[in-house]
C-alpha positions as CSV (number, residue, x, y, z in Angstrom):
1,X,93.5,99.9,121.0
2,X,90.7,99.3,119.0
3,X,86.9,98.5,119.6
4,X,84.6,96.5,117.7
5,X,81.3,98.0,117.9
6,X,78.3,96.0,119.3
7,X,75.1,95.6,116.6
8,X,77.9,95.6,113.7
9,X,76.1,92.9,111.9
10,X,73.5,95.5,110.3
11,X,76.4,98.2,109.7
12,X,79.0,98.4,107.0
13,X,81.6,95.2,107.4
14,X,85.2,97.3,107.7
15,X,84.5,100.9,108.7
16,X,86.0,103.1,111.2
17,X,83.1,104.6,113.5
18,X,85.2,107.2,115.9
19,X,88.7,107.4,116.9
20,X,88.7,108.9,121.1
21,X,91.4,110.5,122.6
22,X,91.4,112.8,125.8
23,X,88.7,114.6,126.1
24,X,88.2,114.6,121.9
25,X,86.0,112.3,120.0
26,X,86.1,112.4,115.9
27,X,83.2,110.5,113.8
28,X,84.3,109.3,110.4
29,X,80.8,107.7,109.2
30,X,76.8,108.5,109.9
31,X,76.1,105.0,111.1
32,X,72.5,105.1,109.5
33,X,73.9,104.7,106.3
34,X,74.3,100.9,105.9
35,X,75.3,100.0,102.5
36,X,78.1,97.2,101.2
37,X,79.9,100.3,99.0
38,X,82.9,102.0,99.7
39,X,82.8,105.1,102.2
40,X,84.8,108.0,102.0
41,X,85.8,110.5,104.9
42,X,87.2,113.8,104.5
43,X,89.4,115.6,107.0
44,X,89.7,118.9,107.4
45,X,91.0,121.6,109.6
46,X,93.7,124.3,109.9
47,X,97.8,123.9,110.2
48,X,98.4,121.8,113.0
49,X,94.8,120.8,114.1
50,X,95.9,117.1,114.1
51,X,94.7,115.9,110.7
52,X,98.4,113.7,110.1
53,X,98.4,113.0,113.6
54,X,94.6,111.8,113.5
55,X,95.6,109.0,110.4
56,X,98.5,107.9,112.0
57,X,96.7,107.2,115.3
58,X,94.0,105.4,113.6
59,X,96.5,103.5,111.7
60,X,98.6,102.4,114.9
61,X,95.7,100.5,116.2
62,X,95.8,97.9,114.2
63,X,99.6,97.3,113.7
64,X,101.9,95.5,116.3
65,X,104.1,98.2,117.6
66,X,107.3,96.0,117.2
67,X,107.1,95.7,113.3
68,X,106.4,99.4,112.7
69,X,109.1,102.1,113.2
70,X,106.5,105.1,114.9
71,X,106.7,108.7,113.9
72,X,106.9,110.2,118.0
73,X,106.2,108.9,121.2
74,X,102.9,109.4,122.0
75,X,100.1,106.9,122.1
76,X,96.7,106.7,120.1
77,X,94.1,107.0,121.3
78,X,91.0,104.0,121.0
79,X,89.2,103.4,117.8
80,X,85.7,102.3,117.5
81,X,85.0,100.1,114.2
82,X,82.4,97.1,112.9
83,X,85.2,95.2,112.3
84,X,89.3,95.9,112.0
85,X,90.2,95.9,108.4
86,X,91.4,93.1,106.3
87,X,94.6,95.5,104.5
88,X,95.4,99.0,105.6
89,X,97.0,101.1,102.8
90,X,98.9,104.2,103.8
91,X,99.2,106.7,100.5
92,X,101.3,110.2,101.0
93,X,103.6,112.2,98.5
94,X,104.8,114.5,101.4
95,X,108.4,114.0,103.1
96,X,106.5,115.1,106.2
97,X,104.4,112.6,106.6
98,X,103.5,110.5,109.8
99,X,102.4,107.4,108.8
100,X,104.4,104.6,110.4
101,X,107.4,102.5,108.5
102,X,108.0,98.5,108.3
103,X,111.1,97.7,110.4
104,X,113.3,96.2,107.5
105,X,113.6,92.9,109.4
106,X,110.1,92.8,109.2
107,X,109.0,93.3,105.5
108,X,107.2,90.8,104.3
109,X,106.8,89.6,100.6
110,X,104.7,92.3,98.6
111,X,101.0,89.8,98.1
112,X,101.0,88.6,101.9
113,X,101.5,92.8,103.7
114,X,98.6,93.6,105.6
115,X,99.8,96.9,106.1
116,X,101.3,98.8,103.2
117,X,102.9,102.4,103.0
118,X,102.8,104.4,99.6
119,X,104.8,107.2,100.2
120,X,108.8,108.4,99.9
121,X,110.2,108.6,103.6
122,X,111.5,105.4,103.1
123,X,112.9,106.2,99.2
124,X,116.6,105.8,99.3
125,X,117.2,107.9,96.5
126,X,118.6,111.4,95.6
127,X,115.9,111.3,93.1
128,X,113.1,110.7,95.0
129,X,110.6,110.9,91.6
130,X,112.0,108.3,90.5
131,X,112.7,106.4,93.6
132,X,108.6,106.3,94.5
133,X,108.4,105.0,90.8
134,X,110.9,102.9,91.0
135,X,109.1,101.1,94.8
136,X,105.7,101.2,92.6
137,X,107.2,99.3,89.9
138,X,108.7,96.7,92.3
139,X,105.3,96.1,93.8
140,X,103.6,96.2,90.2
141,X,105.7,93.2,89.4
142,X,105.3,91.2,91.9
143,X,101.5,91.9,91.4
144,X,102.1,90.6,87.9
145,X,103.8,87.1,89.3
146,X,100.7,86.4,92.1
147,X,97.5,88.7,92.4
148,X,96.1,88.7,88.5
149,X,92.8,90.1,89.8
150,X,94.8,93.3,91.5
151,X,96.8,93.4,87.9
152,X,93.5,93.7,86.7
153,X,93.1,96.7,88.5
154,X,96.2,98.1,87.8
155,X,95.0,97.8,83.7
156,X,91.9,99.9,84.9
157,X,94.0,102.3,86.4
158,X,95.8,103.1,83.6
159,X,92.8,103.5,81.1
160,X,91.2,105.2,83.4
161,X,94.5,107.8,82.9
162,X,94.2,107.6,79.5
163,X,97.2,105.0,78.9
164,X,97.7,101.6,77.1
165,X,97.8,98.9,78.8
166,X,101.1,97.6,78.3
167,X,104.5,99.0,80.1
168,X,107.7,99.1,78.7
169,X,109.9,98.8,82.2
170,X,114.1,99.7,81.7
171,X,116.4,99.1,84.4
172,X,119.9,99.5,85.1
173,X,122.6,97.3,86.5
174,X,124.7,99.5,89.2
175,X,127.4,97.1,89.2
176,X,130.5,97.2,87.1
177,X,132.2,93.8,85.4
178,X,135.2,94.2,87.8
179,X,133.1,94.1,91.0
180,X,131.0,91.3,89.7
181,X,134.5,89.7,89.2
182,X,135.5,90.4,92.6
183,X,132.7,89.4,94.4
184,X,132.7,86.0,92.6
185,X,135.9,85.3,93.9
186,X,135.7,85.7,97.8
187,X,132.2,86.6,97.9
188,X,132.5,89.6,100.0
189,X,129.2,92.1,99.2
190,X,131.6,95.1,100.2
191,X,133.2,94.7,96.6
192,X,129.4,95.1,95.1
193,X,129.0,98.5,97.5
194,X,131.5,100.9,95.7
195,X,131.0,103.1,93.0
196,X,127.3,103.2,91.5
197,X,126.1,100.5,93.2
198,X,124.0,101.2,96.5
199,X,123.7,97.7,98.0
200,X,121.0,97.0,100.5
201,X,123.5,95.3,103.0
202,X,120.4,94.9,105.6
203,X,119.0,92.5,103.0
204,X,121.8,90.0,103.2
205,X,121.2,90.5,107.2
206,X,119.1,87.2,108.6
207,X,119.3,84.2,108.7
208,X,119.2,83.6,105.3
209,X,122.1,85.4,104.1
210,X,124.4,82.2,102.8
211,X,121.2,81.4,100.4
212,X,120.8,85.2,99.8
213,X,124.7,85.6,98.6
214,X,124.9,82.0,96.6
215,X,121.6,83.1,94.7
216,X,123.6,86.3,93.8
217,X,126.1,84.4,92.5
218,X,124.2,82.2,90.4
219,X,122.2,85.4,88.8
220,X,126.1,86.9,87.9
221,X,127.0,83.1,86.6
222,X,123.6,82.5,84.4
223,X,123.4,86.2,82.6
224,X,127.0,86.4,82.4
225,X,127.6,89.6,84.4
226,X,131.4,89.2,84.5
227,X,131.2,90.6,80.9
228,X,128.7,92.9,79.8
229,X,126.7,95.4,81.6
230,X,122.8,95.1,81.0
231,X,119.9,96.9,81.1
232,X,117.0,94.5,81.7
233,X,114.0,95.4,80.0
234,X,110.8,94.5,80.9
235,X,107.2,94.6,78.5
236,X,104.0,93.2,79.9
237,X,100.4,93.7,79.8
238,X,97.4,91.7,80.5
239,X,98.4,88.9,78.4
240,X,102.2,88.3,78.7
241,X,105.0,89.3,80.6
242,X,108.4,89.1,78.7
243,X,111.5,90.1,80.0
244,X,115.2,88.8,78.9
245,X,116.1,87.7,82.9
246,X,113.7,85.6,84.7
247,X,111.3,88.0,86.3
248,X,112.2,86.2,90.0
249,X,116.2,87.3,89.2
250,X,115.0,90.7,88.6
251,X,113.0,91.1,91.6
252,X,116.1,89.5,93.8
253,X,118.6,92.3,92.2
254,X,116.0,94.9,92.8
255,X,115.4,93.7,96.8
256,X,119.4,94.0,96.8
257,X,120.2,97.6,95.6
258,X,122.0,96.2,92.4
259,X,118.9,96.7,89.8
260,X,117.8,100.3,89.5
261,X,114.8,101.6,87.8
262,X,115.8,104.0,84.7
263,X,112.7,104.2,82.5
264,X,109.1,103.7,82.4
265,X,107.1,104.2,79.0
266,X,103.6,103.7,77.8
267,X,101.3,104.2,75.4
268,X,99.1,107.7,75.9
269,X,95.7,106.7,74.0
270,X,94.6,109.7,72.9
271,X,98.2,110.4,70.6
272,X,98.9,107.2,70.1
273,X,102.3,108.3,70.8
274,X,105.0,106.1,73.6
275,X,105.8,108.7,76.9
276,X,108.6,108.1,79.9
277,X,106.8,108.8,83.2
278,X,109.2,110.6,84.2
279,X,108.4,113.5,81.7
280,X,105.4,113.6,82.8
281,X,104.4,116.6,85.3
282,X,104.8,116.2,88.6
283,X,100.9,115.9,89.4
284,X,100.6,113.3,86.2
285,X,103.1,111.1,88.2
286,X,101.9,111.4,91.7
287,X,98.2,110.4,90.2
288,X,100.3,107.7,88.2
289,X,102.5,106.3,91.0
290,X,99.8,106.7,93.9
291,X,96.7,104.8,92.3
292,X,99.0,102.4,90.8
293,X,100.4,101.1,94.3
294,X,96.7,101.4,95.9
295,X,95.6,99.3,93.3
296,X,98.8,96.8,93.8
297,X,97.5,96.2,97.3
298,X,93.9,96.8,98.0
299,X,90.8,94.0,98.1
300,X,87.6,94.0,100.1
301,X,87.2,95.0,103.1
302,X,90.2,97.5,102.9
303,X,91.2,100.7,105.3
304,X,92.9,103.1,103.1
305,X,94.1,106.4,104.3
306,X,95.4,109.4,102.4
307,X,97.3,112.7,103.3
308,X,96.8,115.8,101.4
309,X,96.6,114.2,97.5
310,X,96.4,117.4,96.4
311,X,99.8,118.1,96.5
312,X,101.8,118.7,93.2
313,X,97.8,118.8,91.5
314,X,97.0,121.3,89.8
315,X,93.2,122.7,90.7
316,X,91.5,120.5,87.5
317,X,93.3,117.3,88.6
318,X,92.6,118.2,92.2
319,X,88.4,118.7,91.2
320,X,88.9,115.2,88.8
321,X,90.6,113.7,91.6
322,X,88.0,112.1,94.2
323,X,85.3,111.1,91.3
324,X,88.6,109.1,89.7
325,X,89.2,107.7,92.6
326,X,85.8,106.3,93.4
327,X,85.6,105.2,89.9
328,X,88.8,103.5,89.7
329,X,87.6,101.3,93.1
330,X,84.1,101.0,92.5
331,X,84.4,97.2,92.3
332,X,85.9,96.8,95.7
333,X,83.2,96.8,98.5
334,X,83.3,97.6,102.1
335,X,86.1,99.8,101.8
336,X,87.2,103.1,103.8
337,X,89.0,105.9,102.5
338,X,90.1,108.1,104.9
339,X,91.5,111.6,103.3
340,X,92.7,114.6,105.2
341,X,93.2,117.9,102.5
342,X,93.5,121.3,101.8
343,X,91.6,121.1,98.8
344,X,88.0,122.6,98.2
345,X,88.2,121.5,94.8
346,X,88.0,117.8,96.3
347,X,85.2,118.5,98.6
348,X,82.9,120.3,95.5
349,X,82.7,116.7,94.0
350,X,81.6,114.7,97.1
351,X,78.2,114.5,95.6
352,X,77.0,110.8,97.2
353,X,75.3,109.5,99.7
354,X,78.3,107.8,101.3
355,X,81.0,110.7,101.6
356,X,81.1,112.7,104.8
357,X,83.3,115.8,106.1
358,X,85.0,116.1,109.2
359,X,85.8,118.9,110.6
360,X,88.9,118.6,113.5
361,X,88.3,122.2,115.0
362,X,84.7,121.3,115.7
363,X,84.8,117.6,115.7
364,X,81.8,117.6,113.6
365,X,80.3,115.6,110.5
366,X,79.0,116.7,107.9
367,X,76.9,114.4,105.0
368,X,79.6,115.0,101.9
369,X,76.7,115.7,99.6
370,X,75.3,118.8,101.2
371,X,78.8,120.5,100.8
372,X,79.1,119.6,97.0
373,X,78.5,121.4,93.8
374,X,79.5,124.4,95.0
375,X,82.0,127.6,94.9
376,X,85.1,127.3,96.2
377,X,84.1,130.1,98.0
378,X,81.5,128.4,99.6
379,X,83.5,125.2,100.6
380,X,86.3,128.0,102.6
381,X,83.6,129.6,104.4
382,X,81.2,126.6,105.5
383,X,84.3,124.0,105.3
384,X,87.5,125.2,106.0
385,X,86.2,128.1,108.3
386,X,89.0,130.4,106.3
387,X,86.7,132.5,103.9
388,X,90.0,135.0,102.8
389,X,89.7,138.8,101.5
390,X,86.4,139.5,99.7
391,X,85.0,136.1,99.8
392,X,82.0,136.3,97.0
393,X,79.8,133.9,98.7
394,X,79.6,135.7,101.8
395,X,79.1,138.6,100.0
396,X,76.2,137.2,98.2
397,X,74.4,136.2,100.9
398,X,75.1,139.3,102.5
399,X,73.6,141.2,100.2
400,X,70.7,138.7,99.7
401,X,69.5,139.2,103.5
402,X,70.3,143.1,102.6
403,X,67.8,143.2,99.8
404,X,65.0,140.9,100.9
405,X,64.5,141.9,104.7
406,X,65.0,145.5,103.5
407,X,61.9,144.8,101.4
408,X,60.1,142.6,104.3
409,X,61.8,143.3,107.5
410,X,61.5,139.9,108.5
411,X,64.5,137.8,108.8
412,X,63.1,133.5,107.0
413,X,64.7,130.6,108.1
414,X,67.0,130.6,105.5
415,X,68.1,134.0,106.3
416,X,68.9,133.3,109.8
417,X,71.2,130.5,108.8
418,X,73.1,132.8,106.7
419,X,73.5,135.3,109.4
420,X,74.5,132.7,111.7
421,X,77.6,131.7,108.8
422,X,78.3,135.4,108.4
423,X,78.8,135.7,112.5
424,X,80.9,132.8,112.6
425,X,83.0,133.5,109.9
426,X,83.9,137.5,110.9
427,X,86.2,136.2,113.3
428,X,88.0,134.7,110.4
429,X,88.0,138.0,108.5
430,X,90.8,141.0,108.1
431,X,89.9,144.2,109.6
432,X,89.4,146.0,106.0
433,X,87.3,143.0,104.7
434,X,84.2,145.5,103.2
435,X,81.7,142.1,104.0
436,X,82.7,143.3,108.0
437,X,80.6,146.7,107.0
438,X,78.1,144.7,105.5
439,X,77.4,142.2,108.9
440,X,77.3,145.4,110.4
441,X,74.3,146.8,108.5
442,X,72.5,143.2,108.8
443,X,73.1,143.6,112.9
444,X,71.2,146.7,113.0
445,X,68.2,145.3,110.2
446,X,68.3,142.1,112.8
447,X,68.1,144.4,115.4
448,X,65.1,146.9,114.4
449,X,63.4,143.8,112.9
């Protein structure tokens, strides 16, 4: 269940205060920052601390158990908020995440989904590249047909990528001449399921199936599928959309497992020069495919949560990737991003006033800003509480309380607050770490001080 929070009229309109559960209590926000811009949260803590378990619960507040297919059995715990959000966006490139699923009977047209999931657990594909692609590109044209303003978006997501605005969209008919024959005769949909084809029978499965199946067969009549196999191309930019089927047709072959995304190619601006996606590397598509579909779906006022984006990035994109995500949705206001990560390269660049850190193993928050700018030693020791072998910030500071209380034999205030790191971090530390000998000499200068 959720909570709105009392007072809310001074605070931020859509943002997630705490989530409860048991005896646990997790703050995503500090509350005396009251500002209509977006706020971003970070999650962090060790394997199996809870951070995938922790989105999922917030999520589950705010969706009608019957339309969602849940990942488990338990039950979230209570969410405190201003005000539940307007759209919740669920972005994650892992097969193991635990976001919750639409019941099939349930999905709703792409512009009307208060709840959308970004992700490929539910890509029916053996290439599931492609497949993610493939659900983006659905969603990008129906964005195209009824949200110009999110398009608009989408336009600044590619330049912001360094693409062209225009995409050059192939897809491929998985139906043969014979079966399109076959079906036109006694309309069974099993003749449209062999071979190639992968029909999405649940489709056909309500109420509107009789519509559904004499829509088919006036697509096969008009293009003339009984004799020639196409591949339906499909340019459009800001200006125009042109495609040789009606862009309606399309979508209805896509939503039925007959239309099949094969290529997508742009313009890179820097060579001038067309690409396919799909050659792209995989951290140049996940950017590609994931901002894409957030930008398909989000508006004010908008809860979107992320699982570990830094998989498939390489450690530049990883550092680039939080600053292009606030620039990408700068316009949007009163936005949330929740994001749990591995990453220190993401926390270095949480340089504003309205980022934050939490930290599952201590449920504590941290202001985003203090945390940024630096090493990434300094984010595994004072973020992620796993410093590793040698860690060079630890060692600097070590040997900076070394040299100056040698000199002074008084222990500052900024000393102590080293030591106090360096004791909670030896725990963390392997036996033959040489900053363990180091502590050990600060001990006895705190102790004869």
């Amino acid at each position: 269940m959720y909570i709105n929070s009392i007072n809310h009229a001074k605070e931020n309109y859509n943002m997630i205060i705490s989530y409860n559960k048991g005896h646990k209590s997790y703050k995503f926000y500090n509350r005396t920052y009251k500002n209509s811009e977006n706020i971003y949260t970070i999650i962090v803590g060790k394997n199996g601390s809870g951070k995938s378990r922790l989105l999922n619960g917030v999520i589950e507040n705010f969706i009608p158990h019957n339309l969602i297919r849940k990942h488990g059995n338990s039950k979230p715990g209570e969410v405190i908020c201003t005000e539940p959000p307007k759209k919740i966006i669920a972005v994650s490139t892992s097969p193991y995440d635990k976001f919750p699923l639409i019941q099939p009977q349930y999905y709703e047209p792409i512009i009307n989904t208060f709840y959308s999931y970004i992700g490929i657990r539910d890509v029916k594909s053996f290439d599931i590249s492609l497949g993610f692609m493939s659900k983006i590109i659905k969603e990008l044209l129906y964005i195209r047909l009824g949200k110009e303003g999110n398009y608009l978006e989408v336009i600044n997501v590619l330049k912001y990528l360094g693409y062209s605005e225009e995409l050059i969209i192939t897809f491929e008919i998985g139906t043969t001449s014979t079966q399109v024959k076959k079906f036109l005769e006694d309309q069974d949909l099993s003749n449209l399921s062999k071979g190639p084809s992968k029909l999405h029978r649940y489709f056909f499965e309500d109420q509107f199936k009789t519509e559904k199946i004499e829509k088919l067969k006036n697509i096969f009549f008009e293009y003339d599928f009984r004799k020639e196999k196409r591949l339906p191309i499909v340019t459009m930019n800001v200006e125009y959309i042109h495609s040789e089927m009606h862009i309606h047709d399309l979508l209805f072959l896509i939503e039925c497992g007959i239309a099949r995304l094969k290529d997508v190619e742009i313009m890179k601006l820097e060579t001038e020069r067309i690409h396919k996606i799909n050659e792209a590397s995989s951290g140049q598509q996940c950017i590609f495919t994931t901002f894409l579909g957030i930008a398909c779906h989000i508006e004010d006022n908008s809860l979107i949560v992320i699982d570990e984006p830094e998989i498939s990035l390489h450690p530049e994109w990883q550092e680039r990737y939080i600053t292009l995500l606030m620039e990408t949705f700068q316009n949007y206001k009163n936005c949330h991003f929740i994001i749990a990560t591995h990453s220190p390269q993401i926390i270095a660049r949480l340089s504003q006033q309205n980022c934050f850190i939490l930290q599952m193993d201590e449920m504590e928050l941290k202001n985003g800003y203090e945390m940024a700018n630096n090493s990434v030693d300094f984010q595994l020791a004072n973020v992620f509480n796993a410093p590793g072998f040698k860690n060079e910030y630890l060692a600097r500071i070590s040997f900076s309380i070394i040299s100056k209380v040698g000199k002074t034999n008084h222990f500052d205030d900024e000393d102590l607050r080293n030591f106090e790191l360096l004791k909670s971090q030896i725990k963390n530390l392997q036996n033959n770490d040489p900053i363990k000998n180091l502590f050990q000499l600060i001990k006895e200068l705190k102790k004869n001080g």
